[in-house]
C-alpha positions as CSV (number, residue, x, y, z in Angstrom):
1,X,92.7,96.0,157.9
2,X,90.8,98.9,160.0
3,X,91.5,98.4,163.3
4,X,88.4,98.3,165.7
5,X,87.4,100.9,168.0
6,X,88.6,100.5,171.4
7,X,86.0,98.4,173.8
8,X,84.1,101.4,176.1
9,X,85.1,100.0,179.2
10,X,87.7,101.4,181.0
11,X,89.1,101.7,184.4
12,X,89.4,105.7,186.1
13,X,92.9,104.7,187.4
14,X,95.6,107.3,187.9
15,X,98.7,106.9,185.0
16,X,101.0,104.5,186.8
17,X,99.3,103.5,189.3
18,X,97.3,101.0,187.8
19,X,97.9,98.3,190.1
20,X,96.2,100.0,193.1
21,X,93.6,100.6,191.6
22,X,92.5,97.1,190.1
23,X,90.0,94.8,191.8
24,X,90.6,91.0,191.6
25,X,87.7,90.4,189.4
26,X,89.5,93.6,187.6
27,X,92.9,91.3,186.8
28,X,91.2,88.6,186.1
29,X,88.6,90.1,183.4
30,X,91.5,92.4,182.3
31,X,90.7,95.9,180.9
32,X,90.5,96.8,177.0
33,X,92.2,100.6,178.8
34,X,93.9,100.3,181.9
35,X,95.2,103.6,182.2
36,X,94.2,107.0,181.5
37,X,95.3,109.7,179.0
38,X,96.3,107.4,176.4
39,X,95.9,109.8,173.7
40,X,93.4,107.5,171.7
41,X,93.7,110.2,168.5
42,X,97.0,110.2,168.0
43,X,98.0,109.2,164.4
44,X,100.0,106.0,163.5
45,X,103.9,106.3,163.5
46,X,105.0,106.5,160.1
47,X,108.8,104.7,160.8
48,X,110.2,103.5,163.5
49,X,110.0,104.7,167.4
50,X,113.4,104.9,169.2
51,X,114.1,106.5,172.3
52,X,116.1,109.2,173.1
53,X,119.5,108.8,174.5
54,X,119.4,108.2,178.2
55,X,115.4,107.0,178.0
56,X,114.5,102.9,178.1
57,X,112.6,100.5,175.5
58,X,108.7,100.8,176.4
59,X,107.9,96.9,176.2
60,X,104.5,95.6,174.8
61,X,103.7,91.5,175.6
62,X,101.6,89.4,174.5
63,X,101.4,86.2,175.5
64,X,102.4,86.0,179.4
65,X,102.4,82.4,179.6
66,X,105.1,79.9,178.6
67,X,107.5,81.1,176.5
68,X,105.7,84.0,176.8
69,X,106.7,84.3,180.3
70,X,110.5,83.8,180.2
71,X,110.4,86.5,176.7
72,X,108.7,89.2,179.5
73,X,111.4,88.6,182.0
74,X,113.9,89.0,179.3
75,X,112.7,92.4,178.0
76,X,112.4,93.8,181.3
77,X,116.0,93.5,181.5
78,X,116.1,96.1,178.7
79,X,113.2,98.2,179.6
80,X,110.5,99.1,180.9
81,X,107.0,96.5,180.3
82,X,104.7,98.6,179.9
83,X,101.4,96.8,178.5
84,X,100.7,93.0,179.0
85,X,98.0,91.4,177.2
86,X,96.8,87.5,177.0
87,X,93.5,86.1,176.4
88,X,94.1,83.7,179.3
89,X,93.1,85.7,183.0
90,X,95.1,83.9,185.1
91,X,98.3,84.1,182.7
92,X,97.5,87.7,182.3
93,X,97.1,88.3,186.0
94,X,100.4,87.0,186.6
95,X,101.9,89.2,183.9
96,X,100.2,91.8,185.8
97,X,101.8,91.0,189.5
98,X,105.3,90.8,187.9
99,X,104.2,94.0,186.2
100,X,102.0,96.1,187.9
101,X,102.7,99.2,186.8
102,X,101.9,98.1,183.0
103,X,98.8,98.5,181.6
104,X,96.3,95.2,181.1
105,X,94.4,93.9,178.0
106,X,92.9,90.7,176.7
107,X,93.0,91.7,173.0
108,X,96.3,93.0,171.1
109,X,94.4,95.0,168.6
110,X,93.0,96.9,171.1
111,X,96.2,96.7,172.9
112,X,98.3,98.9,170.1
113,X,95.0,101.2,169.4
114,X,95.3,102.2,172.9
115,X,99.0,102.5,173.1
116,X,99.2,104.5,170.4
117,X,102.7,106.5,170.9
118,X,103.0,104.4,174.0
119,X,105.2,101.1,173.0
120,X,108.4,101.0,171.4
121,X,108.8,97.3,171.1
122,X,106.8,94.4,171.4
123,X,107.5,90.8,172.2
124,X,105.1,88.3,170.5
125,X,104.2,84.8,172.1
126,X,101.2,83.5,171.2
127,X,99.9,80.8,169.1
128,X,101.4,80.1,165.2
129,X,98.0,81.8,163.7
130,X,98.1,85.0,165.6
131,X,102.2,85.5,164.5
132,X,101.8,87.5,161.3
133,X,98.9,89.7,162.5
134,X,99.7,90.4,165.8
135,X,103.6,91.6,164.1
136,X,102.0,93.6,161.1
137,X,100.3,95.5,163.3
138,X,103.0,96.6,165.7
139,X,105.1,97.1,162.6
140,X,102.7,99.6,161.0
141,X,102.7,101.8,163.9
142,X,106.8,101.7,164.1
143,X,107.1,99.7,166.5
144,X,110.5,97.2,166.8
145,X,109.0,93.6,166.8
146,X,110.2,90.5,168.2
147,X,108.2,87.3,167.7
148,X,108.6,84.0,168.5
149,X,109.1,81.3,165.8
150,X,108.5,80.0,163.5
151,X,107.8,83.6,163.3
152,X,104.0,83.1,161.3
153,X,101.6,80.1,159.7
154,X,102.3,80.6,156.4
155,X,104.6,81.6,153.2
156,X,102.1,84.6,152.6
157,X,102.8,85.5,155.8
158,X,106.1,85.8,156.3
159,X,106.5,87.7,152.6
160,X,104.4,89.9,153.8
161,X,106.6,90.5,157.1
162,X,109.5,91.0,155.8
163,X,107.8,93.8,153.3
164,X,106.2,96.0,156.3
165,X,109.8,95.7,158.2
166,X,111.7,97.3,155.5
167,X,108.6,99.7,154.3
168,X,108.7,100.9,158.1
169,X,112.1,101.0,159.0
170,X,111.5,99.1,162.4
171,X,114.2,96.6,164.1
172,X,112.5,93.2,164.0
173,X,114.2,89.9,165.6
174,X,112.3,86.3,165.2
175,X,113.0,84.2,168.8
176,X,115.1,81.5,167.4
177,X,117.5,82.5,170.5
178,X,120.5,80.1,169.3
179,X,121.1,82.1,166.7
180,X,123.1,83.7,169.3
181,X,125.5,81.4,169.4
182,X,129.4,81.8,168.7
183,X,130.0,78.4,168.3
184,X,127.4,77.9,165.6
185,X,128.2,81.5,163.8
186,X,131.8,80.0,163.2
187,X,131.1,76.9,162.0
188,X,128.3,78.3,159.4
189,X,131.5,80.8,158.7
190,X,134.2,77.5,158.0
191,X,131.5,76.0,155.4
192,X,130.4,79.6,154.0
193,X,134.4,80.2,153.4
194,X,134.3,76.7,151.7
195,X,137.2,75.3,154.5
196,X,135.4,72.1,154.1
197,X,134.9,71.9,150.7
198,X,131.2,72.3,148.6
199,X,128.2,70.5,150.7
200,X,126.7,67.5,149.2
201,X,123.6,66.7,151.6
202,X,122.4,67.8,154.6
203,X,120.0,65.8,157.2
204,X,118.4,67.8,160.1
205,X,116.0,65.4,162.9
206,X,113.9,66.0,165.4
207,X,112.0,63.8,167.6
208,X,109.1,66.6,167.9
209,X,106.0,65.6,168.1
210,X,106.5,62.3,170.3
211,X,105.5,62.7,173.8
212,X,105.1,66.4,173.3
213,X,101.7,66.9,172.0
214,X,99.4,64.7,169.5
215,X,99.9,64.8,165.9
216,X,98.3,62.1,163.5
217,X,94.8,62.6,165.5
218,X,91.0,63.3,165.0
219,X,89.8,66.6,166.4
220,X,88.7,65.8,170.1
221,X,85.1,66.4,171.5
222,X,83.8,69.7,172.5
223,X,84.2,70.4,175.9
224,X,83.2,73.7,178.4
225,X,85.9,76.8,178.0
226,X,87.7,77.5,181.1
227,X,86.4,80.2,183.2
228,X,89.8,82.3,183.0
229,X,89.6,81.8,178.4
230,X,88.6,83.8,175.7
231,X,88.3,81.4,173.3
232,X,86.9,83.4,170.8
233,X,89.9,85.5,170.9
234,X,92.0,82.8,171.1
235,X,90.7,81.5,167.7
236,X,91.1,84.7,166.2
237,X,91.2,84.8,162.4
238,X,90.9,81.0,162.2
239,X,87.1,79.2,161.4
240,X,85.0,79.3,164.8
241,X,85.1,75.7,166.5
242,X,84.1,74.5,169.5
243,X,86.0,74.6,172.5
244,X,87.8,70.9,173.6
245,X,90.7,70.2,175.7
246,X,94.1,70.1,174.7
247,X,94.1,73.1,172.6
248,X,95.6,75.6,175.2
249,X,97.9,76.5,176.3
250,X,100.2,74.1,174.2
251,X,98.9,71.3,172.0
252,X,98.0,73.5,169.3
253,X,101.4,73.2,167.4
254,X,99.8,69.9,165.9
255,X,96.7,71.1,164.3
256,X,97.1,72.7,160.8
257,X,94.6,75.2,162.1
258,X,96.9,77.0,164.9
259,X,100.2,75.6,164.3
260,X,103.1,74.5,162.2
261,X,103.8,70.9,163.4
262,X,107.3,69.6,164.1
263,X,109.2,71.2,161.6
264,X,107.6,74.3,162.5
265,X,108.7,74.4,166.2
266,X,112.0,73.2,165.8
267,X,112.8,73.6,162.1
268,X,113.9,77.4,162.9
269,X,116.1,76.4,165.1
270,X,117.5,72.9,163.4
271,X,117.9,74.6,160.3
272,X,119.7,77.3,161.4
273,X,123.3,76.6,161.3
274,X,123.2,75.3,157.3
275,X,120.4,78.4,156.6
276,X,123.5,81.0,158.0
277,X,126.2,79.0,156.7
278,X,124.2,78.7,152.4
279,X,121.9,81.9,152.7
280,X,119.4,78.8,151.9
281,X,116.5,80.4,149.9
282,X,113.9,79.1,148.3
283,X,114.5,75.4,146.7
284,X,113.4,74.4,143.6
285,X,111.0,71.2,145.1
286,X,109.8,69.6,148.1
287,X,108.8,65.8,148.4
288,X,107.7,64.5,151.6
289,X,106.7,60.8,153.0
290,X,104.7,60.6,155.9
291,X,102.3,58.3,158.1
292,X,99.6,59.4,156.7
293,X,96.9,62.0,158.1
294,X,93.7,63.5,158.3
295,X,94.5,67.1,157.4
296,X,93.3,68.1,160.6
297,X,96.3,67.3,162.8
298,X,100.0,67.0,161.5
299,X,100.8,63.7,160.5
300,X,102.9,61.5,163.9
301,X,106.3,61.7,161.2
302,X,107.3,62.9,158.7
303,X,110.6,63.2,156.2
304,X,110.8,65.9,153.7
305,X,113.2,66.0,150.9
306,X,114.3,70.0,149.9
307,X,116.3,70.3,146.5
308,X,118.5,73.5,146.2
309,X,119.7,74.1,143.1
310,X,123.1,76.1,141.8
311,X,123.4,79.3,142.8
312,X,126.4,81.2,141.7
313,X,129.6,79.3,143.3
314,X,127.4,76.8,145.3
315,X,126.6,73.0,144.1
316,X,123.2,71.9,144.1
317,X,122.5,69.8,147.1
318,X,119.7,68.3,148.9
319,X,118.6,69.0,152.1
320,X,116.1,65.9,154.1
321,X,114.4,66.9,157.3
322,X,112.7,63.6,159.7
323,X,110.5,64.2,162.8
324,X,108.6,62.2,164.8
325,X,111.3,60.3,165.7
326,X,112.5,58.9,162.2
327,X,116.4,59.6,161.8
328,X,119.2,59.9,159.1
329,X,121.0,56.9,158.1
330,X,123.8,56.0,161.0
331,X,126.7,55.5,158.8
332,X,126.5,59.3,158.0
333,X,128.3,59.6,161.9
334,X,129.0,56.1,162.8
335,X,130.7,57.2,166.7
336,X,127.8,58.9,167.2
337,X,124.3,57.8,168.9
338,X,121.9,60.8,167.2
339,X,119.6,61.6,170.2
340,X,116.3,63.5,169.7
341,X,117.4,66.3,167.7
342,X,120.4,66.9,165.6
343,X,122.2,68.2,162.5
344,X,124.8,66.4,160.2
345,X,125.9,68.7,157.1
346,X,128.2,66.4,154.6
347,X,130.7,68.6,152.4
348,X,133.3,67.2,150.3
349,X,136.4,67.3,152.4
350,X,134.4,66.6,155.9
351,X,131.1,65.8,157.9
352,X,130.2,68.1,160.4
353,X,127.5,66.4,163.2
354,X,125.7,68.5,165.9
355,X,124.2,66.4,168.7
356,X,120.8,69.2,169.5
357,X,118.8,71.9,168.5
358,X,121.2,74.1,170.8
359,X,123.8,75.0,167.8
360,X,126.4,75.0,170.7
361,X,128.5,72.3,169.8
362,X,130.2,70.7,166.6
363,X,132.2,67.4,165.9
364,X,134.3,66.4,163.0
365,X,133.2,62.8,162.2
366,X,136.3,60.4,162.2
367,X,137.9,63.2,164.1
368,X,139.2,66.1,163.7
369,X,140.0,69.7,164.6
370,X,137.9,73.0,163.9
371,X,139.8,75.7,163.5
372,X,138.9,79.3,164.8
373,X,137.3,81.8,162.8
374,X,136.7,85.4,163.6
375,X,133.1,86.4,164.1
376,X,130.7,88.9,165.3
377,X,129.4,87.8,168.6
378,X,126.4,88.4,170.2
379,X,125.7,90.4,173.1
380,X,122.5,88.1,173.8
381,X,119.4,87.2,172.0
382,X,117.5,89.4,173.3
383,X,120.1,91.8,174.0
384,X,121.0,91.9,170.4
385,X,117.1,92.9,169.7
386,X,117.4,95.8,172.1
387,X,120.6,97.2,171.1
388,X,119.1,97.5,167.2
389,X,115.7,98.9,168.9
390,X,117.7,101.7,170.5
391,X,119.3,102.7,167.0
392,X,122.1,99.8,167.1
393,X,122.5,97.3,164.0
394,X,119.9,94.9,162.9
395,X,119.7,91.7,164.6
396,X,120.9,89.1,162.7
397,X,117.3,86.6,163.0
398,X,115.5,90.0,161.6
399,X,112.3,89.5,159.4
400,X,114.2,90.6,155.8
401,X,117.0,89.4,155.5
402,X,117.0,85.9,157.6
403,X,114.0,85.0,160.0
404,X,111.8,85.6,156.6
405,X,113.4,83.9,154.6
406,X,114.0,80.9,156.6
407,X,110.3,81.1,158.2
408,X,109.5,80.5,154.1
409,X,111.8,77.3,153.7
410,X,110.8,75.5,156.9
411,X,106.9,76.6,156.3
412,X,107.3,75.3,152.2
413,X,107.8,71.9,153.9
414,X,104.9,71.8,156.0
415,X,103.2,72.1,151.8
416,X,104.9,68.5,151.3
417,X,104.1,67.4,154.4
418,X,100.3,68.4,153.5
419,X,100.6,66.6,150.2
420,X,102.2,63.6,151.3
421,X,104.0,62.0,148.4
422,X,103.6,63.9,145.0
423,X,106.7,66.1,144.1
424,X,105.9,69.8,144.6
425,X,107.8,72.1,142.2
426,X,108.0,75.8,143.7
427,X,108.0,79.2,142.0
428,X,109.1,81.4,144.3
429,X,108.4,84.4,142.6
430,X,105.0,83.7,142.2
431,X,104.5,82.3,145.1
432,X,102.8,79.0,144.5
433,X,103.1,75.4,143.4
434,X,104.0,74.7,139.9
435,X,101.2,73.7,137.7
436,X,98.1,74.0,140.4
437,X,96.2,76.1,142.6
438,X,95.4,73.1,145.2
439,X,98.2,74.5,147.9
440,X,97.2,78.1,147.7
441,X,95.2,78.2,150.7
442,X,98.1,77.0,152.9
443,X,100.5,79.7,151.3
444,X,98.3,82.4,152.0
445,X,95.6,82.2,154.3
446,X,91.6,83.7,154.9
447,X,91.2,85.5,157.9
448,X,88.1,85.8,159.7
449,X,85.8,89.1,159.7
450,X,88.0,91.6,162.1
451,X,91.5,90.2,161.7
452,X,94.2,90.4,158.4
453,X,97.5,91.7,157.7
């Protein structure tokens, strides 16, 4: 998509020493330029931007609030944050305390017209339906992208990812942070070497939505936008509704419009032990049973059978994710009292049971030891990001080879959940449901007039 021009406005402030220079009403408006000499006609990067030895990562946010928040402080420990932007004034004026030296904007295509040359990274935290645009972007000017999960909205979306990463060269890294962990990069080693024998099934929970945010609801009235919103940005490419409470900052996740439901909050980080430990892929059918819903908001549970069939030394197996509170069977781990969120992989010589979404720790059911395994460890989520952004290796949770393709598996059964009972074969290379068109709109989305990948 063309990008459009940058808004006229601007603010005559001296190159780093924006925050001088900016009124109150200034922050909390926020400025489509905040700085001058940004070299508006300089041409788009044509592969990636690292720094030269010695220099620091030029940081682009957006999103400042929530997670947003805690992914700015954990960049500015690898360089310098150089451009905040958030469509939420007071979140962005905070950003812009913390920050003052970056520049300020309420609009992230206007953000990377204007920084042109300017960012080396960016660190995406916004909204589901913002994901895949707001990442294209950055990745068509070079620049290394990290994004939040469950790293886009739809299947389209994250194909599509995956193909500008590896067209462009950039480091990309989707913030499913425990991928980080040791603990769970061994055991997904043990049951990749086959120490446990071939898995058989494999049940994944989550207890997402309950008391979170509402799923299984109408849409709620209208209301007035908040002084400090742009809601109109905040929709972005989705169809123009009204404004109504609940929406933002958070309760989103549970409308099919802006998020991804349960399994898309915490399915990148529940499936990601067995996803690293099968190289999971597509399956061959999803099946889901739920409590029924308006196609408006996500349904208040949900299970979802996956079938994975035979690939090369690996058994076909089934996979079933439950949210909302529903739970695996308890005589899969009998000693065990599954709490909110958890993972139980059952192989032929042993059951493996983690008790969170932390993939930190690992029991044996009826006992057991696990036995140590050599494997490369992370220097830090984040960290790991940074070091492939200044010319180090690719993070492990990149965009082509495994935040992509797992975005894709837990996104495919968000289709199931949709359809709520029939048996949905998938063709992966095409791209669609076997035999109809009905689901295409949720693999591959329309965009409204100004945004698109």
């Amino acid at each position: 998509m063309g990008i459009p021009a940058v808004k006229s406005q601007r603010y005559n402030c001296a190159q780093g020493n924006m925050a001088n220079e900016l009124s109150r009403r200034d922050v909390l408006r926020g400025s489509a330029v905040a700085v001058a000499g940004l070299a508006m006609g300089s041409a788009f990067a044509e592969g990636a931007q690292t720094p030269e030895p010695g220099k620091r990562l030029r940081f682009g946010i957006i999103g400042c609030g929530g997670k947003g928040e805690s992914g700015m402080s954990e960049a500015a420990k690898h360089g310098d944050i150089v451009a905040i932007c958030d469509v939420d004034a007071t979140a962005r004026a905070k950003g812009m305390m913390t920050h003052p030296k970056a520049s300020s904007f309420d609009d992230y295509r206007f953000m990377f017209e204007a920084m042109r040359g300017k960012l080396d990274a960016v660190v995406i935290s916004i909204p589901d339906h913002h994901h895949g645009i707001a990442s294209a972007l950055a990745m068509r000017q070079g620049i290394h992208t990290y994004c939040e999960k469950p790293l886009c909205r739809t299947i389209w979306e994250a194909r599509q990812l995956a193909k500008i990463a590896r067209e462009k060269k950039v480091m990309t890294q989707m913030g499913n942070n425990s991928t980080e962990s040791t603990p769970m990069r061994k055991m997904a080693a043990l049951i990749k070497s086959g120490h446990f024998g071939a898995v058989k099934e494999i049940h994944l929970w989550t207890n997402r939505a309950s008391g979170m945010w509402p799923q299984g609801v109408d849409r709620p009235a209208p209301s007035e936008v908040p002084k400090e919103l742009d809601w109109d940005l905040w929709v972005g490419p989705r169809p123009e509704r009204p404004y109504a409470k609940g929406y933002h900052p958070f309760v989103w996740r549970g409308f099919w419009d802006f998020g991804t439901g349960a399994l898309g909050d915490m399915g990148c980080h529940i499936f990601n032990m067995p996803h690293m430990a099968l190289d999971l892929g597509s399956p061959i059918a999803v099946q889901a049973k739920t409590s029924g819903h308006n196609k408006e908001t996500f349904p208040a549970w949900a299970i979802v059978s996956y079938e994975y069939p035979k690939v090369g030394d690996r058994p076909e197996f089934k996979l079933t994710w439950y949210d909302g509170g529903r739970k695996p069977d308890p005589d899969l781990a009998p000693e065990f009292a599954y709490p909110g969120n958890g993972v139980i992989v059952v192989c032929e010589k042993a059951t493996i049971y983690s008790p969170n979404e932390s993939n930190r720790e690992y029991h044996i059911v009826g006992g057991g030891t696990i036995p140590d395994i050599a494997v490369d460890e992370s220097p830090g989520h984040m960290a790991e990001f940074a070091r492939a952004a200044m010319g180090g290796k690719p993070a492990v949770s990149n965009f082509p080879n495994y935040a992509g393709p797992l975005a894709e598996a837990v996104l495919l059964g968000n289709l199931a959940i949709w359809a709520d009972g029939p048996r949905l074969e998938w063709d992966a290379k095409k791209m669609q449901v076997k035999g109809t068109n009905e689901y295409d709109s949720l693999i591959r989305p329309a965009y409204r007039k100004g945004y698109g990948i």
